[in-house]
C-alpha positions as CSV (number, residue, x, y, z in Angstrom):
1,X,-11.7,11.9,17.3
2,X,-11.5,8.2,16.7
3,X,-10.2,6.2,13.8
4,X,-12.7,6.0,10.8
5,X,-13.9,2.4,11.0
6,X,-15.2,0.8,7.8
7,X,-18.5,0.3,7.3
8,X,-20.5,-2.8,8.9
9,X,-23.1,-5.2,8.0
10,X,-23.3,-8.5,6.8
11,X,-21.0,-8.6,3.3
12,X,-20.3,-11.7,1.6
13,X,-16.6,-11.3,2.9
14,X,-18.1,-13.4,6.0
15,X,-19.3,-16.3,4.7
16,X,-17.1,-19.0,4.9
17,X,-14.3,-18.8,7.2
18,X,-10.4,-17.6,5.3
19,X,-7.7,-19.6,5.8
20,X,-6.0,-19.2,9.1
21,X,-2.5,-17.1,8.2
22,X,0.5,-18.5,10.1
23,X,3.2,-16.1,11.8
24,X,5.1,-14.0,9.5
25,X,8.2,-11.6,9.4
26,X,8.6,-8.6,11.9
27,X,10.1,-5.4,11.1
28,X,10.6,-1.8,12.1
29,X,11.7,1.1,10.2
30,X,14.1,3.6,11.1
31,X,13.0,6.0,13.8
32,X,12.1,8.9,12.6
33,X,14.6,11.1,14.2
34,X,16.9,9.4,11.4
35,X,15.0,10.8,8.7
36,X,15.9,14.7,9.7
37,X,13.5,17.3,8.5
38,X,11.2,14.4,7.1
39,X,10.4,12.7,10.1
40,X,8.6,15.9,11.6
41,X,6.5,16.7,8.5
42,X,2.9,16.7,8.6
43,X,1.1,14.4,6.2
44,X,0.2,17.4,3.6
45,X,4.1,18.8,4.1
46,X,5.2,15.3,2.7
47,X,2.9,15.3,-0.2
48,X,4.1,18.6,-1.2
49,X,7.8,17.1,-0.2
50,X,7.2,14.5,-3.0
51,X,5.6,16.8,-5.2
52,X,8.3,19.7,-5.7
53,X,11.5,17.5,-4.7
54,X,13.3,15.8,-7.6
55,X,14.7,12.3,-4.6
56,X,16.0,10.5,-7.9
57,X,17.6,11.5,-11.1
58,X,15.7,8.4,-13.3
59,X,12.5,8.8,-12.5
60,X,11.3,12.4,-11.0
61,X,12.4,14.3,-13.9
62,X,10.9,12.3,-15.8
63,X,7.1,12.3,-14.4
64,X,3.8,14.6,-15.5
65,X,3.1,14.7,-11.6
66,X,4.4,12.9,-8.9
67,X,1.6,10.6,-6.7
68,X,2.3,11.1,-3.3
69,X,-1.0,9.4,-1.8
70,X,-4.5,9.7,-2.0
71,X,-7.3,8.8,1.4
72,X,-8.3,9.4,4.7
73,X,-5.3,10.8,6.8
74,X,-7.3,9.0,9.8
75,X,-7.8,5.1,7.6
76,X,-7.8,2.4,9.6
77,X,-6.6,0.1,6.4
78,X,-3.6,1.6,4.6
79,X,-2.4,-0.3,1.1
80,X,1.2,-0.2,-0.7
81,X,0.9,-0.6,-4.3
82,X,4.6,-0.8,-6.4
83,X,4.8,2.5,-8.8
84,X,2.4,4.8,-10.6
85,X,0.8,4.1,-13.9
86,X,0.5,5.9,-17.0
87,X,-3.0,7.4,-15.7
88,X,-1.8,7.9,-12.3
89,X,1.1,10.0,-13.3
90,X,-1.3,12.0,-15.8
91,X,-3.5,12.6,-12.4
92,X,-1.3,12.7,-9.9
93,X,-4.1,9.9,-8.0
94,X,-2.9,6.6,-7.1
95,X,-4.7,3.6,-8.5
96,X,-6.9,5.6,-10.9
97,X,-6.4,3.5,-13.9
98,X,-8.0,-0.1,-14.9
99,X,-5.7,-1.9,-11.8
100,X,-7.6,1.3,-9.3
101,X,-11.3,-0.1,-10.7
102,X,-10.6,-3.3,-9.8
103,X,-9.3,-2.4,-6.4
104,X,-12.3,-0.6,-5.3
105,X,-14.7,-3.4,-6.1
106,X,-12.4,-4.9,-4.0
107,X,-12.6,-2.7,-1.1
108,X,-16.4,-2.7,-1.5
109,X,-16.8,-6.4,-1.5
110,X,-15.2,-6.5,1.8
111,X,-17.3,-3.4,2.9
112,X,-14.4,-0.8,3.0
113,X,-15.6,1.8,1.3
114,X,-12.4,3.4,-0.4
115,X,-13.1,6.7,0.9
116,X,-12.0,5.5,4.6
117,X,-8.7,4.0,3.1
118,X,-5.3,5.7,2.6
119,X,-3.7,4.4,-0.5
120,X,0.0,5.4,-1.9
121,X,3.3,3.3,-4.1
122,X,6.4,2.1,-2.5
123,X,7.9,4.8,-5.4
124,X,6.1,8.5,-6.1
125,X,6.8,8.3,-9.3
126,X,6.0,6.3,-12.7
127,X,8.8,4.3,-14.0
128,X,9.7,4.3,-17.9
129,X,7.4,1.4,-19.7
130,X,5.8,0.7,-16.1
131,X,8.8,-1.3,-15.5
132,X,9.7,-2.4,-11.6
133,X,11.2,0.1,-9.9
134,X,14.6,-0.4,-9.6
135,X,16.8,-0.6,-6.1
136,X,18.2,3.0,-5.9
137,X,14.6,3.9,-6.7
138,X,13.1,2.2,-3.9
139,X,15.5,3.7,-1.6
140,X,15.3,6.8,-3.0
141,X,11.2,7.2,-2.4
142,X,10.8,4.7,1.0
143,X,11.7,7.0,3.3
144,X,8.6,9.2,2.4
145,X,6.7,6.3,2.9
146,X,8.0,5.6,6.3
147,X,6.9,9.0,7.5
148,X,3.7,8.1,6.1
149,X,3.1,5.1,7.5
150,X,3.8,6.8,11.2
151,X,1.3,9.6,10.4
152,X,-1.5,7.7,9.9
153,X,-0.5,4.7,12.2
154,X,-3.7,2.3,10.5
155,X,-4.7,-1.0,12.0
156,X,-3.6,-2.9,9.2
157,X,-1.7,-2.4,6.1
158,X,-1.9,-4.7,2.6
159,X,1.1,-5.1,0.7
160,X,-0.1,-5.3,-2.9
161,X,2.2,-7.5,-5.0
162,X,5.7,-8.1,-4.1
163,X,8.2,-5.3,-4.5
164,X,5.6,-3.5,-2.1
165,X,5.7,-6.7,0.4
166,X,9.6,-7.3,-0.2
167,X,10.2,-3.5,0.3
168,X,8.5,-2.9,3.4
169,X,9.3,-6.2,5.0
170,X,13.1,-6.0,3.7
171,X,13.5,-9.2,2.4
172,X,13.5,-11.1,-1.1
173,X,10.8,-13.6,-1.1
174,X,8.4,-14.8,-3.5
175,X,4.9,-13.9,-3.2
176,X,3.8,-17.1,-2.4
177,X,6.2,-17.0,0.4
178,X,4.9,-13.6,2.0
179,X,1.0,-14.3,1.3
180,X,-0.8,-16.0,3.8
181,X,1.0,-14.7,7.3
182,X,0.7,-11.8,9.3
183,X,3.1,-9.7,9.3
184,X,4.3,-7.0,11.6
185,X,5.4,-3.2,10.4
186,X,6.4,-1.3,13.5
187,X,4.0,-3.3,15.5
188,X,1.2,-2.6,12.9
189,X,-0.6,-6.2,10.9
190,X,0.9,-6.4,7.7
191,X,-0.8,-8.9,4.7
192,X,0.8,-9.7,1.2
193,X,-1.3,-10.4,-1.7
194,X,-1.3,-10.0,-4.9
195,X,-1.2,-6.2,-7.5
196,X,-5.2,-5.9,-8.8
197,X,-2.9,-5.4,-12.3
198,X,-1.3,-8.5,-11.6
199,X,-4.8,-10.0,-11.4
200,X,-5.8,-8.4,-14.5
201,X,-3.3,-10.3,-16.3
202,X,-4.3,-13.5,-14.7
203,X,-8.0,-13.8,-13.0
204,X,-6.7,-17.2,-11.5
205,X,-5.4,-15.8,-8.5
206,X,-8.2,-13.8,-7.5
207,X,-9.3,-16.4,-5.3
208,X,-6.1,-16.1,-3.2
209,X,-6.7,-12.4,-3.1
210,X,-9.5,-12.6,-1.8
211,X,-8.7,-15.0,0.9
212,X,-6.1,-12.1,1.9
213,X,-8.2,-9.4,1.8
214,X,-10.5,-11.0,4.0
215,X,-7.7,-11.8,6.4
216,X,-7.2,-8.5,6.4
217,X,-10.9,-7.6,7.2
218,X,-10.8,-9.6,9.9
219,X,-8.1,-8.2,11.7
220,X,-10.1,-4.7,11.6
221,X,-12.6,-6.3,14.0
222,X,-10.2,-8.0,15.9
């Protein structure tokens, strides 16, 4: 069976042209033969992996429920957020909450419904006050994430804000640094913009999100 390919038709994500993204970084993540036991789990076998393993001893035993993931295992368009939020963890959905809301009028004004999307957090689990997760964190939860990201294999993958984009791409940059490039994740289109909570504090850079995001429709039809 083929991909799930979002929905066509003539959105208002086409008119106008985006701006033209320049080159970006390139990365790959370990093989998966590195990860052991992990890197031959099925999609549902990580979930429940993330669900009933404690990977860190500051966040996991602290959490209602752990967020592994939420989408279609088959999504062309995959998005990295940072952490769960307080709804999230009460849920165990990512990106449920006011942030979530925004994201899927989003996804619709670029004609992705968010049903044909596979959306999950650089970390599983929420961190104390919502506060950015912290290195050993990161490293604690990525791997799941890699195995993830080679399961469902999508056409292109947004970064949303920058501990997602500086985690995946394995640098330190600013934002503004990342956004407007393609990237490549193990061969796979990889766009920066901004966390829709990020935007909630500040509607200014909505614009510039959604010049991404329609960088990142584009490259679906490409």
């Amino acid at each position: 069976m083929a991909p799930t390919r979002p929905a066509g038709g003539e959105g208002k994500w086409r008119r106008g042209a985006p701006p033209v993204p320049g080159p970006g970084l390139s990365i790959d993540p370990p093989p998966m033969e590195a990860l052991g036991e992990l890197g031959r789990m099925t999609l549902e076998q990580v979930a429940e992996r993330i669900r009933t393993t404690f990977c860190c001893q500051t966040l996991c035993p602290k959490r209602t429920n752990a967020v592994p993931g939420d989408g279609n295992p088959r999504a062309r368009m995959m998005l990295v957020g940072e952490a769960p939020g307080a709804t999230e963890d009460a849920t165990g959905k990512p990106f449920v909450g006011a942030a979530g809301q925004l994201l899927d009028s989003i996804l619709e004004a670029i004609d992705v419904p968010r049903k044909e999307v596979y959306i999950t957090n650089i970390v599983k689990c929420r961190p104390p006050q919502n506060r950015k997760p912290l290195p050993d964190e990161v490293g604690a939860c990525i791997p799941y994430l890699w195995r993830q990201l080679a399961i469902i294999r999508p056409s292109v993958i947004i970064a949303l804000g920058g501990t997602s984009a500086e985690s995946l791409l394995g640098v330190r940059k600013s934002l503004g640094e990342l956004r407007n490039k393609v990237h490549s994740y193990a061969g796979i289109p990889l766009i920066v913009t901004y966390h829709p909570a990020a935007l909630l504090r500040n509607p200014n850079w909505k614009k510039s999100t959604w010049d991404d995001v329609r960088i990142a429709r584009q490259l679906l039809d490409s």
